[in-house]
N, CA, C and O atoms as a MOPAC input file, in Angstrom:
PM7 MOZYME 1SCF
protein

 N      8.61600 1     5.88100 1     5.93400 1
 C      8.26000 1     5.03800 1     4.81000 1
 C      9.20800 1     3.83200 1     4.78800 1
 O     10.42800 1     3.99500 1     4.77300 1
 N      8.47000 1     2.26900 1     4.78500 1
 C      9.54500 1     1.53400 1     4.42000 1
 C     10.26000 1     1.59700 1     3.13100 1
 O     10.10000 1     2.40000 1     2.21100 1
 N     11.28200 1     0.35900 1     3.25600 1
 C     12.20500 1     0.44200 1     2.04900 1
 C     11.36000 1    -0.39600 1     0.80900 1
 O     11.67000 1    -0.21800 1    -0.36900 1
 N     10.36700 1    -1.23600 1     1.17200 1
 C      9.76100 1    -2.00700 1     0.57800 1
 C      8.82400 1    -0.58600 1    -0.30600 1
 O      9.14700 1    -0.22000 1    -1.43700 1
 N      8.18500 1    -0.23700 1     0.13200 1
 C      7.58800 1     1.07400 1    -0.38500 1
 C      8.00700 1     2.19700 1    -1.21500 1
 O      7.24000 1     2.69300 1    -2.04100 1
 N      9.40600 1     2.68800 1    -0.99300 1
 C     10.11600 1     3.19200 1    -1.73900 1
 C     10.42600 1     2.28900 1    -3.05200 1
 O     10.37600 1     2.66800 1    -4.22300 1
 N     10.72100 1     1.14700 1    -2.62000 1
 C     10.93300 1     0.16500 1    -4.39400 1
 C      9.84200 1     0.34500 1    -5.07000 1
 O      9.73900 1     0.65100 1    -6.25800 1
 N      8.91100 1     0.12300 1    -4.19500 1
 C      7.66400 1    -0.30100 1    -5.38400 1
 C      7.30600 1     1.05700 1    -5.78300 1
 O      6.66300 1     1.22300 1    -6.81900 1
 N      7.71400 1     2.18100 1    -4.95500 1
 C      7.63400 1     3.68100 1    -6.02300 1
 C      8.45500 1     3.97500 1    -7.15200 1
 O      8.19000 1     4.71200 1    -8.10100 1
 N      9.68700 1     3.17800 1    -6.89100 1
 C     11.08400 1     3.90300 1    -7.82200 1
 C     10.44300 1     2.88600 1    -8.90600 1
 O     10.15600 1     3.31800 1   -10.02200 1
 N     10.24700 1     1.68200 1    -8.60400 1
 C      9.56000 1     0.76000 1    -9.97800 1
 C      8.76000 1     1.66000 1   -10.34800 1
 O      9.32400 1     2.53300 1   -11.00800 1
 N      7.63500 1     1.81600 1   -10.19000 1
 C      6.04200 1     2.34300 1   -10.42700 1
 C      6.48800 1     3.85100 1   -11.18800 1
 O      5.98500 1     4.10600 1   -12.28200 1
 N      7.52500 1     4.89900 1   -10.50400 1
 C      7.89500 1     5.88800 1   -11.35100 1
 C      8.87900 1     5.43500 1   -12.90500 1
 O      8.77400 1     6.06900 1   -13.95500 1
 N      9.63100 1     4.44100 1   -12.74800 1
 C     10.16100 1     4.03500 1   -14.06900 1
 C      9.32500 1     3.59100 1   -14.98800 1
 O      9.59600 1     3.64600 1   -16.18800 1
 N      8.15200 1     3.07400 1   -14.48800 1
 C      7.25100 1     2.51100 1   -15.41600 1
 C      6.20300 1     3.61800 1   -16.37800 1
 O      5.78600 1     3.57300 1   -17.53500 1
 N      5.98900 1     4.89000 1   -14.90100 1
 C      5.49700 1     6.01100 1   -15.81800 1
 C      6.55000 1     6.61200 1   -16.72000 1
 O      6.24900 1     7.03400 1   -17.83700 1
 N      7.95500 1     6.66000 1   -16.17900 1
 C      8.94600 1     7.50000 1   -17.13100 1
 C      9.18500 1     6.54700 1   -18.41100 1
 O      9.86000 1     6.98500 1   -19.34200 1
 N      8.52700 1     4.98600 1   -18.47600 1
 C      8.41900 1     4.29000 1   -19.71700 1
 C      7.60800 1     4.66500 1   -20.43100 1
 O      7.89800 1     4.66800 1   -21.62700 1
 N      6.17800 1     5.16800 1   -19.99300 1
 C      4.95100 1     5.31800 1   -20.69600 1
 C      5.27200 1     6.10800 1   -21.01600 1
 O      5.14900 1     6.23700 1   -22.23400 1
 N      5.88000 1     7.18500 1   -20.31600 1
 C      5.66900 1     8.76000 1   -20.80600 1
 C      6.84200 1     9.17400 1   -22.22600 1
 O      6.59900 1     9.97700 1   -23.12800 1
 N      7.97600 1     8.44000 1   -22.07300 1
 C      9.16900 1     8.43500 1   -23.30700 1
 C      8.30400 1     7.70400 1   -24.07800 1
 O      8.08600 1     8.42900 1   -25.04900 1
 N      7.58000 1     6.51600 1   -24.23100 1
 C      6.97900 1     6.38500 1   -25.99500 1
 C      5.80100 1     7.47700 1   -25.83200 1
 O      6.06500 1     8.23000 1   -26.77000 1
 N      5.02100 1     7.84200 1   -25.40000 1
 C      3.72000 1     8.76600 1   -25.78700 1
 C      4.50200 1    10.04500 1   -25.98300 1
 O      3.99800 1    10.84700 1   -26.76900 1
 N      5.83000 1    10.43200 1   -25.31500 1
 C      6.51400 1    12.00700 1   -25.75700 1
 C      6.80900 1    11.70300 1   -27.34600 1
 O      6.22600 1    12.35300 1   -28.21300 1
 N      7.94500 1    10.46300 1   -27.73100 1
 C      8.42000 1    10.35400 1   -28.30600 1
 C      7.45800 1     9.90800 1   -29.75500 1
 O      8.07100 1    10.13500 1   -30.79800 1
 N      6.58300 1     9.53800 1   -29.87100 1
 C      5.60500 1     9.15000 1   -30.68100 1
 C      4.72200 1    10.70000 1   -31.07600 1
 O      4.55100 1    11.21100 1   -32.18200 1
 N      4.39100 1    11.04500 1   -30.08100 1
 C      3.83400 1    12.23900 1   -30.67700 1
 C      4.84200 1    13.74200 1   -31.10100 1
 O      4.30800 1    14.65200 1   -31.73500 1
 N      6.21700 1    13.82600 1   -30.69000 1
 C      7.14200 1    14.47600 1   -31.12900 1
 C      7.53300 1    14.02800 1   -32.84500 1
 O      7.66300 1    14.69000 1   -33.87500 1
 N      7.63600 1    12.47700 1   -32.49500 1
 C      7.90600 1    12.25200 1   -34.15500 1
 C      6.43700 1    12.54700 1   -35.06100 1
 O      6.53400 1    12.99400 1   -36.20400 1
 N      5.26600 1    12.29700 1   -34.53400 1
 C      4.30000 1    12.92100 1   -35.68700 1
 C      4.54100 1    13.84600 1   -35.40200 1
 O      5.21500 1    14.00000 1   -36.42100 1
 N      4.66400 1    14.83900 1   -34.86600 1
 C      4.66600 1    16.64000 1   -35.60600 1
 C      5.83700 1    16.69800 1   -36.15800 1
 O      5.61400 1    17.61700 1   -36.94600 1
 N      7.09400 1    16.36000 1   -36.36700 1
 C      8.28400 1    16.59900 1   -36.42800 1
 C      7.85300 1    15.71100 1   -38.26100 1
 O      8.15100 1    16.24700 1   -39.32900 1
 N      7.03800 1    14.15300 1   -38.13000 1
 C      6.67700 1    14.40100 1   -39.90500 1
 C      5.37100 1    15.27800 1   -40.17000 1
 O      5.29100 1    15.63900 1   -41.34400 1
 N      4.36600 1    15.68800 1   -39.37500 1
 C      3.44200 1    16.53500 1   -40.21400 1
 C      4.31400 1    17.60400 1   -40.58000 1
 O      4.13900 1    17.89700 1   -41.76300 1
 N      5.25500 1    18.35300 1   -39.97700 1
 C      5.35700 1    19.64100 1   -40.64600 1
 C      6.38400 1    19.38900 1   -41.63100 1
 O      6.41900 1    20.31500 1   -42.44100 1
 N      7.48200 1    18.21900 1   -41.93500 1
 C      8.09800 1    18.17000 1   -42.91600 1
 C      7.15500 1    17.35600 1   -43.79700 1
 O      7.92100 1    16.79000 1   -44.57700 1
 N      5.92900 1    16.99700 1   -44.09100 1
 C      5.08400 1    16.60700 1   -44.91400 1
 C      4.31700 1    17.98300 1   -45.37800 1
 O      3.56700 1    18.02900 1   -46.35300 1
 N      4.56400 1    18.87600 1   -44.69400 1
 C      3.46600 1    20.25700 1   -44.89800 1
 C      4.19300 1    20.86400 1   -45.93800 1
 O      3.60100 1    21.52000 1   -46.79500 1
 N      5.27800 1    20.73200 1   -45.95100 1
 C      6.68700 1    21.35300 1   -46.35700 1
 C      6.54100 1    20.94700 1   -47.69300 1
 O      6.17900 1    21.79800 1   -48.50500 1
 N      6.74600 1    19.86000 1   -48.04400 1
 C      7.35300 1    18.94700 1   -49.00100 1
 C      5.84200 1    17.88900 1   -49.78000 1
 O      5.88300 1    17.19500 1   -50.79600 1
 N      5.07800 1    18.04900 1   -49.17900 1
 C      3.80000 1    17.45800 1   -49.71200 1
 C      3.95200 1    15.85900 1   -49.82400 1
 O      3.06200 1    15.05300 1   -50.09600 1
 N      5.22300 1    15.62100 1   -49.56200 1
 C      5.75100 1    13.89800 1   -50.11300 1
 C      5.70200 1    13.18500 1   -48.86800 1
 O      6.64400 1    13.20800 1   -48.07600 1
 N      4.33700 1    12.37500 1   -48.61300 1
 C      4.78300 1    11.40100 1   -47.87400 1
 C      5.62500 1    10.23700 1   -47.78000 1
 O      6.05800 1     9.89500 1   -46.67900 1
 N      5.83200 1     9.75600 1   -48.56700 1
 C      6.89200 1     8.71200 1   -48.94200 1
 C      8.38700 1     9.41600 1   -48.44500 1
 O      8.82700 1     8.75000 1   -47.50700 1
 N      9.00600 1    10.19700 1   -48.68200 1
 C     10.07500 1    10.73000 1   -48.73800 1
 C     10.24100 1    11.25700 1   -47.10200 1
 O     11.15700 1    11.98500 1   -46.71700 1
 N      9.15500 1    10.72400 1   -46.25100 1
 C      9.35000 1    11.39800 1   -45.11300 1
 C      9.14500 1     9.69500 1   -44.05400 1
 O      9.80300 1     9.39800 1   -43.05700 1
 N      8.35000 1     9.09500 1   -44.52800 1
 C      7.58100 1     8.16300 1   -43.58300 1
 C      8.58500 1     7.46200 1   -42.81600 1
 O      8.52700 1     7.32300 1   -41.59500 1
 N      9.52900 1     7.01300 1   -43.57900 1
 C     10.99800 1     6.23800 1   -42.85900 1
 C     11.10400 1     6.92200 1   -41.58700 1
 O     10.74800 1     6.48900 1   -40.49100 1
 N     11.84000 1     8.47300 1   -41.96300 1
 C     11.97400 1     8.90900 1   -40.97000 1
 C     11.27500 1     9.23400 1   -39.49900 1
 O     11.74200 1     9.31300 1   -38.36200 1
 N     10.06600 1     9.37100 1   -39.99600 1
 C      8.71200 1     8.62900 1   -39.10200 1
 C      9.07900 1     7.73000 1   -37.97200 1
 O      9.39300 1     7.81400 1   -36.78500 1
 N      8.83600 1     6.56700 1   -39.16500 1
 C      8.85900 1     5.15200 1   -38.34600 1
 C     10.15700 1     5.09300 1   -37.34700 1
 O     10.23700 1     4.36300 1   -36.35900 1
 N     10.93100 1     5.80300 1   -37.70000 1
 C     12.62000 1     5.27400 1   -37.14200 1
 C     12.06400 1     6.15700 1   -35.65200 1
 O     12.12700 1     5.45300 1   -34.64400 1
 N     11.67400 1     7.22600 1   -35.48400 1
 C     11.28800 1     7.90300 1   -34.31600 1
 C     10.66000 1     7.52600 1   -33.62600 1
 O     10.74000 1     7.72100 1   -32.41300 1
 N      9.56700 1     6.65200 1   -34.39000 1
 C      8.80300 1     6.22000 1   -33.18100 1
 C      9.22500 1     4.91200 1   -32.65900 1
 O      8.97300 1     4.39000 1   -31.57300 1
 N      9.83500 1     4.54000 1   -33.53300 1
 C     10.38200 1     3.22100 1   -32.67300 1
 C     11.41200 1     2.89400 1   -31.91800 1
 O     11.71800 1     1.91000 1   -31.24500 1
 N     11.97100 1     4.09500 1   -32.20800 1
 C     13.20100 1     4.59500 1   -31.13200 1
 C     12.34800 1     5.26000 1   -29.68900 1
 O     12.89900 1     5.45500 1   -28.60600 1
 N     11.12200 1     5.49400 1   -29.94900 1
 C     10.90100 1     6.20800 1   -28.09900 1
 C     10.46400 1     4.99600 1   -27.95200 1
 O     10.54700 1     4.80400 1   -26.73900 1
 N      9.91000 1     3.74400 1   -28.60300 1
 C      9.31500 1     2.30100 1   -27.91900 1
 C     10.72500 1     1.73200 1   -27.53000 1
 O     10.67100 1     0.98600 1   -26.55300 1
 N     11.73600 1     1.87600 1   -27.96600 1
 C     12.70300 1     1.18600 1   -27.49000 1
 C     13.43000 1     1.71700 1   -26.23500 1
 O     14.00100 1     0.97400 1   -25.43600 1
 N     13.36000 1     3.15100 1   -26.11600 1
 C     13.77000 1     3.64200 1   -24.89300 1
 C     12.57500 1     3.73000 1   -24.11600 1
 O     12.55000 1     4.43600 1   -23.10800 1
 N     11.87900 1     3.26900 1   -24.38200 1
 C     10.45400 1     3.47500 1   -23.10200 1
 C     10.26300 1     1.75800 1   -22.95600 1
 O      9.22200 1     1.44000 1   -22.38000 1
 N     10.89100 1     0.94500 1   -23.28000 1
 C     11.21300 1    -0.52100 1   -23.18300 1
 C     11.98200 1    -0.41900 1   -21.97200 1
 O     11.82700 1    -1.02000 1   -20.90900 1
 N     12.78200 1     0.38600 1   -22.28700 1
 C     13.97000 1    -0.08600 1   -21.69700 1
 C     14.35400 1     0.55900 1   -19.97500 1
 O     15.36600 1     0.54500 1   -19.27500 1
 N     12.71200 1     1.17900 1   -19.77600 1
 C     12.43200 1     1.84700 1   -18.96800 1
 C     11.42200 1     1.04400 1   -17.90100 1
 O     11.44400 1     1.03700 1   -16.67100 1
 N     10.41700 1     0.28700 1   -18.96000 1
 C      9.91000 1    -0.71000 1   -18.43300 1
 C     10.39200 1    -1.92300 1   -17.70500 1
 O     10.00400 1    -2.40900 1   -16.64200 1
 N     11.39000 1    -2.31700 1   -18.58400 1
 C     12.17700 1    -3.59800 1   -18.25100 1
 C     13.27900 1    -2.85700 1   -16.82300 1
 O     13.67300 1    -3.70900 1   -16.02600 1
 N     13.49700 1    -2.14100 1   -16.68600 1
 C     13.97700 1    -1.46600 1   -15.23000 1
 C     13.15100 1    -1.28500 1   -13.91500 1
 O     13.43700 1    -1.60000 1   -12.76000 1
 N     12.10700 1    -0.71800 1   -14.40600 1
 C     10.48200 1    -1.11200 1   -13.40000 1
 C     10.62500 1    -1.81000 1   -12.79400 1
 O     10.95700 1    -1.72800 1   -11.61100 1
 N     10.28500 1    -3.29000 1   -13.80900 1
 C      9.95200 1    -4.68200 1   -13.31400 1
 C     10.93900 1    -4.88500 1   -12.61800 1
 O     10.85300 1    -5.03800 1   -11.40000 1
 N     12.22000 1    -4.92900 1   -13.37200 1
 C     13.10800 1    -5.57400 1   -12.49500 1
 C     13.48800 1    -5.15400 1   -11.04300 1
 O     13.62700 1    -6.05300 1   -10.21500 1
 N     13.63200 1    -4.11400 1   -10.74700 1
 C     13.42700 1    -3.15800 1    -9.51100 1
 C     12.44200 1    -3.80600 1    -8.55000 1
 O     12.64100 1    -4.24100 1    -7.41600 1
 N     11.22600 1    -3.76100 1    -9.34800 1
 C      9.76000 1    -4.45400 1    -8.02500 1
 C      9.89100 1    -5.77000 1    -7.70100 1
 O      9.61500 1    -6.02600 1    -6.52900 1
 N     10.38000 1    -7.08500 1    -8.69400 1
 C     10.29700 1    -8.02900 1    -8.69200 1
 C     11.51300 1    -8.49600 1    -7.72500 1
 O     11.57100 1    -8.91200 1    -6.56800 1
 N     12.36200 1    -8.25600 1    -8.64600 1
 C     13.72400 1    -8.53800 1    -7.90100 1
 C     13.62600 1    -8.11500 1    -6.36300 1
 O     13.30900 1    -9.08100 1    -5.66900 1
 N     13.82000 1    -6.88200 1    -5.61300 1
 C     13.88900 1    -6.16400 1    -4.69600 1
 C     12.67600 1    -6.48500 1    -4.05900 1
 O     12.89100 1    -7.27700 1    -3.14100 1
 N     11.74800 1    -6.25400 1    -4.14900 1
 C     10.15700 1    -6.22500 1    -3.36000 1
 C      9.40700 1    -7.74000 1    -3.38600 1
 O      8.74900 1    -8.05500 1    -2.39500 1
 N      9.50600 1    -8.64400 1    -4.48700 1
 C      8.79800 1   -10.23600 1    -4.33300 1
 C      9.97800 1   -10.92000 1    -4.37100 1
 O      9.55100 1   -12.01100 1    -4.74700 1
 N     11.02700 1   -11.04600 1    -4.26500 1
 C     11.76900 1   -12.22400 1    -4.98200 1
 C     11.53400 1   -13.45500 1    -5.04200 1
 O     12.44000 1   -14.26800 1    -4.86100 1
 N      9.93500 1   -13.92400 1    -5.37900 1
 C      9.39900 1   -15.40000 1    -5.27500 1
 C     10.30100 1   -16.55600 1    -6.53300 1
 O     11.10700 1   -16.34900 1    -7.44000 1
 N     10.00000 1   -17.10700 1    -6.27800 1
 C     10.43300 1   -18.29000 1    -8.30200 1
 C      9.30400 1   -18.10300 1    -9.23400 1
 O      9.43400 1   -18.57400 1   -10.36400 1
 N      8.28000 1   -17.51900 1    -8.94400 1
 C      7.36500 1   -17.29200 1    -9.26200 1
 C      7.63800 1   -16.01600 1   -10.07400 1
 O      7.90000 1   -15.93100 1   -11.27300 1
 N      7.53900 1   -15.22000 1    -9.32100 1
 C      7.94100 1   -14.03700 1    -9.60800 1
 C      8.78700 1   -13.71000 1   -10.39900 1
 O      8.43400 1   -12.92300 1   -11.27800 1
 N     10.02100 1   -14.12600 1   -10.38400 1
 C     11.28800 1   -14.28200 1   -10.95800 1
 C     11.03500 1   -14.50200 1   -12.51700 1
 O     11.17000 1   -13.65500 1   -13.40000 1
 N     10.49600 1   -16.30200 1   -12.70500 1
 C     10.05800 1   -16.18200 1   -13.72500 1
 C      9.24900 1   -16.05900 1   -14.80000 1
 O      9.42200 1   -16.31500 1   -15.99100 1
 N      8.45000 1   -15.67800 1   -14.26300 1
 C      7.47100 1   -13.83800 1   -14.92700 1
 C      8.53900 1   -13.37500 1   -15.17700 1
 O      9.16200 1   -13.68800 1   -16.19100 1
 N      8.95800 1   -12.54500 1   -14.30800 1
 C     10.13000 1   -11.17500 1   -14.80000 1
 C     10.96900 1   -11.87200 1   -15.98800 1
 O     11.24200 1   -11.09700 1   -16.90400 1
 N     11.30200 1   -12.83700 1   -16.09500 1
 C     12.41500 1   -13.74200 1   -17.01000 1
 C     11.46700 1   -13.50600 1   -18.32000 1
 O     11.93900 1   -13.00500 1   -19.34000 1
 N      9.88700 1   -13.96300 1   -18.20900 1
 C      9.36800 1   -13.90900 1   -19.53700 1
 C      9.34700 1   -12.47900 1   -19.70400 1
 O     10.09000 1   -11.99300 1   -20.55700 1
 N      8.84500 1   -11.97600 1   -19.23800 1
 C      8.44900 1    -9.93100 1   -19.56600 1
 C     10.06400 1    -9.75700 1   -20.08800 1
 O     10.11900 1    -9.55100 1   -21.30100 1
 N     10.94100 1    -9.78600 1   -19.63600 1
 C     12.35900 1    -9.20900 1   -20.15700 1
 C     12.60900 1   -10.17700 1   -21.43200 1
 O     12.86000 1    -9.69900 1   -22.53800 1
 N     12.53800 1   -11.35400 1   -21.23600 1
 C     12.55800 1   -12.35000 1   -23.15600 1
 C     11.83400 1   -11.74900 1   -24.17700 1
 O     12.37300 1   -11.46000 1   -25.24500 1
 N     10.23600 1   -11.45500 1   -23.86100 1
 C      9.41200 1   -10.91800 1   -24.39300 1
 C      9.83800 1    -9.25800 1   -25.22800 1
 O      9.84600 1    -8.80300 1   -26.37200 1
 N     10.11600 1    -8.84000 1   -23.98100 1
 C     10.86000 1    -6.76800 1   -24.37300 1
 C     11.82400 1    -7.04300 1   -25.07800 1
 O     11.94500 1    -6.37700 1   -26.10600 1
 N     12.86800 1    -8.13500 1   -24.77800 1
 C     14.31000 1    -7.92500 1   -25.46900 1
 C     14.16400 1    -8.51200 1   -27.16800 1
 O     14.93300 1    -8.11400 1   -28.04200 1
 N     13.23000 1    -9.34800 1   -27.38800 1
 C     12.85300 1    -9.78600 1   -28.64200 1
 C     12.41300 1    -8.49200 1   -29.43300 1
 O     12.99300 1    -8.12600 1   -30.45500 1
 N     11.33500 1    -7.82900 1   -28.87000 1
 C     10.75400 1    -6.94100 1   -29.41500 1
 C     12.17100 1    -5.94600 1   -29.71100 1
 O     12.58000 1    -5.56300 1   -30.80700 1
 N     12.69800 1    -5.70200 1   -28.48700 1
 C     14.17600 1    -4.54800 1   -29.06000 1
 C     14.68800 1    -4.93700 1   -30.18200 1
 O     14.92000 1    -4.09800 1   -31.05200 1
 N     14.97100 1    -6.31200 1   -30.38800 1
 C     15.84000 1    -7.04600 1   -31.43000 1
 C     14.96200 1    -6.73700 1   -32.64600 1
 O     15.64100 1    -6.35300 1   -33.59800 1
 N     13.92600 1    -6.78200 1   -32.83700 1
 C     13.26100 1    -6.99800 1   -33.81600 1
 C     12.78900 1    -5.37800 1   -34.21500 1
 O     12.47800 1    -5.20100 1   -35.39300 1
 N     12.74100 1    -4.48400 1   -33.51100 1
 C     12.58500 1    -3.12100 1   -33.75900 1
 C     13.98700 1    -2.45000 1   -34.08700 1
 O     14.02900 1    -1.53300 1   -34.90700 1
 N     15.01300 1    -2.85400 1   -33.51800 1
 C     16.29300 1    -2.47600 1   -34.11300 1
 C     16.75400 1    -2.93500 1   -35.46500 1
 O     17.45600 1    -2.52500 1   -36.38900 1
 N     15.97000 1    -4.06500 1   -35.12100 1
 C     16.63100 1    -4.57600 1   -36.86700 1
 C     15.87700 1    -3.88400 1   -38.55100 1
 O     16.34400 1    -3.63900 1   -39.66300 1
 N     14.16400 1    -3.76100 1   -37.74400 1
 C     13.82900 1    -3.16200 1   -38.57800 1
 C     14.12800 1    -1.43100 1   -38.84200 1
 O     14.02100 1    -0.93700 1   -39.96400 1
 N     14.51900 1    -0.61500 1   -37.59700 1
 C     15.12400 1     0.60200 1   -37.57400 1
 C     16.35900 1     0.71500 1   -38.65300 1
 O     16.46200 1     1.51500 1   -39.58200 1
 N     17.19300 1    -0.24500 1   -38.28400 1
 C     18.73900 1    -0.01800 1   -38.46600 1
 C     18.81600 1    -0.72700 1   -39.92800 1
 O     19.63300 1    -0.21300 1   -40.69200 1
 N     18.01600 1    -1.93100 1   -40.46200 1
 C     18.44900 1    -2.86900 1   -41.21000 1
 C     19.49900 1    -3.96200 1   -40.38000 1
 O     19.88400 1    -5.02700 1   -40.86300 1
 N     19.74200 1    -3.61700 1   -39.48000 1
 C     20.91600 1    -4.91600 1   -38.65400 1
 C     21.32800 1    -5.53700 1   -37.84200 1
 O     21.97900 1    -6.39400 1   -38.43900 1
 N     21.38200 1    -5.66000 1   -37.13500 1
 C     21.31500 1    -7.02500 1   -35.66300 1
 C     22.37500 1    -5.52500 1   -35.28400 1
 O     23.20600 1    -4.78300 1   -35.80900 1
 N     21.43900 1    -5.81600 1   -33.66000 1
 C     22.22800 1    -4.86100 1   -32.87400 1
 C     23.91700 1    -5.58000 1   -32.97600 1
 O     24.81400 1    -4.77900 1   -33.24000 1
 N     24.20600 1    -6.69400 1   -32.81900 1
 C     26.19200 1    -6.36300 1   -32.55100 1
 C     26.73900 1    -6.57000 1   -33.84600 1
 O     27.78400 1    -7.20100 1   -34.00900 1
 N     25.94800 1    -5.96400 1   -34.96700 1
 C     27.00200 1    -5.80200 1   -36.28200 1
 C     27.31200 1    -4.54300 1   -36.48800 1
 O     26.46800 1    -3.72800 1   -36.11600 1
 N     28.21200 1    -4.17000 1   -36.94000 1
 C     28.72300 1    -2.88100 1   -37.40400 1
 C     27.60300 1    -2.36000 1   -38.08200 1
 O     26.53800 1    -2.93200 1   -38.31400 1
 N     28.09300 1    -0.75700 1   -38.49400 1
 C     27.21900 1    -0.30700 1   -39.30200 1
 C     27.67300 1    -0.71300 1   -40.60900 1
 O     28.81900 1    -0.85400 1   -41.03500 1
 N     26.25900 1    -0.91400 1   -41.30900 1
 C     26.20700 1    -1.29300 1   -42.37900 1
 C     24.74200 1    -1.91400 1   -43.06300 1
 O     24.00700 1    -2.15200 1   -42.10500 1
 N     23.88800 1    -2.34300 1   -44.63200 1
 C     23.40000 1    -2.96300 1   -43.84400 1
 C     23.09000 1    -4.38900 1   -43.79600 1
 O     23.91100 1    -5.04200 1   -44.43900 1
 N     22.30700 1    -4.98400 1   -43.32600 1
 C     21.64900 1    -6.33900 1   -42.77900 1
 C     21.95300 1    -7.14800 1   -43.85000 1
 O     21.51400 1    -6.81700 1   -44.95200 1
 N     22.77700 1    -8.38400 1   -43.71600 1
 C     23.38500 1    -9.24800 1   -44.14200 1
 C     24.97200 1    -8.96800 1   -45.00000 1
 O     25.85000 1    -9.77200 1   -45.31500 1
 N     24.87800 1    -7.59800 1   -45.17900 1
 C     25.69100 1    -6.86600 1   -46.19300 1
 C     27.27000 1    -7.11600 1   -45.56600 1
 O     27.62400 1    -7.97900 1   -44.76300 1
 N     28.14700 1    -5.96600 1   -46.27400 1
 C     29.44800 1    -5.89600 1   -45.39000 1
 C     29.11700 1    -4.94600 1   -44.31800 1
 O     28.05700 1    -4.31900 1   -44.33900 1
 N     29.91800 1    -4.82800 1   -43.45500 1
 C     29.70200 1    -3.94800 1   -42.02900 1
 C     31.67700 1    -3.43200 1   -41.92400 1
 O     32.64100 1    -3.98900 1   -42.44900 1
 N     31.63300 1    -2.47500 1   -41.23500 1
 C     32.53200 1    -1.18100 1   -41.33700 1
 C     33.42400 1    -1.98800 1   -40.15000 1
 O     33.16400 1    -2.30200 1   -38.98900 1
 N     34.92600 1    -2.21500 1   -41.25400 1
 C     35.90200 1    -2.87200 1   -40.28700 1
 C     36.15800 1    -4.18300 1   -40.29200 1
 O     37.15300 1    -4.68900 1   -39.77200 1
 N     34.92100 1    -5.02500 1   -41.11100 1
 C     34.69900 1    -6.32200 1   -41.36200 1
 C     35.62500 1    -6.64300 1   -42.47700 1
 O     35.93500 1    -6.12600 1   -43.55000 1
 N     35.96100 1    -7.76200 1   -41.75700 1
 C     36.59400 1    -8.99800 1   -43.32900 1
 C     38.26200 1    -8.16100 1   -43.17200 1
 O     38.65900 1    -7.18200 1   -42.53900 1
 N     38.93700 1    -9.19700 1   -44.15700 1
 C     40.09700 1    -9.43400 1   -43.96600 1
 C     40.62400 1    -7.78400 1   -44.82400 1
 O     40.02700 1    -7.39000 1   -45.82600 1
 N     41.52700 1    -7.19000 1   -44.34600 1
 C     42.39700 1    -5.96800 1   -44.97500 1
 C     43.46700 1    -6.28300 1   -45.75300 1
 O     44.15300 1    -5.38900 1   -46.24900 1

């Protein structure tokens, strides 16, 4: 087997181990809220915790994707062409991370914990 062939497998398998972490992780977090909704009858009191799950397997199944590409593109085409494609697909994913973390967390991934706009842990003068 060439080496060219092996990339475009190790891409092509990261890309299924992307699909497959959000479809695990999405359907782990609905059963994980149906049965604490079965429990507790309160959807409200559960849904957060929901949302935070599933958007945590889109962010690690992002981040699985964006390894793919870069693997096939980089390694197997390295056209300018090519390249920047890969430049938009990774601008594109890393926005979406930013914007799914912020709504997860309340806060820009490099602030402390705390939340979003607020004080953050360690911040400001002692």
């Amino acid at each position: 087997m060439r080496t060219k062939e092996i990339i475009e497998r190790i891409g092509a398998l990261l890309d299924l181990a992307g699909v497959l972490v959000i479809a695990l992780g999405v359907a782990i977090a609905t059963v994980v809220f149906l049965l604490r909704w079965s429990r507790t009858g309160q959807l409200v009191d559960h849904y957060r915790a929901y949302r935070q799950g599933v958007g945590r397997a889109i962010l690690l199944g992002l981040e699985f994707l964006v390894g793919g590409d870069i693997i096939r593109t980089v390694a197997v085409s390295p056209t300018f062409i090519s390249v920047g494609v890969l430049a938009l697909i990774v601008l594109v994913r890393t926005f979406l991370s930013f914007s799914l973390e912020v709504e997860l967390d309340g806060r820009w991934p490099w602030q402390g914990k705390g939340p979003l706009g607020g004080p953050t842990v360690g911040a400001g003068p002692r």
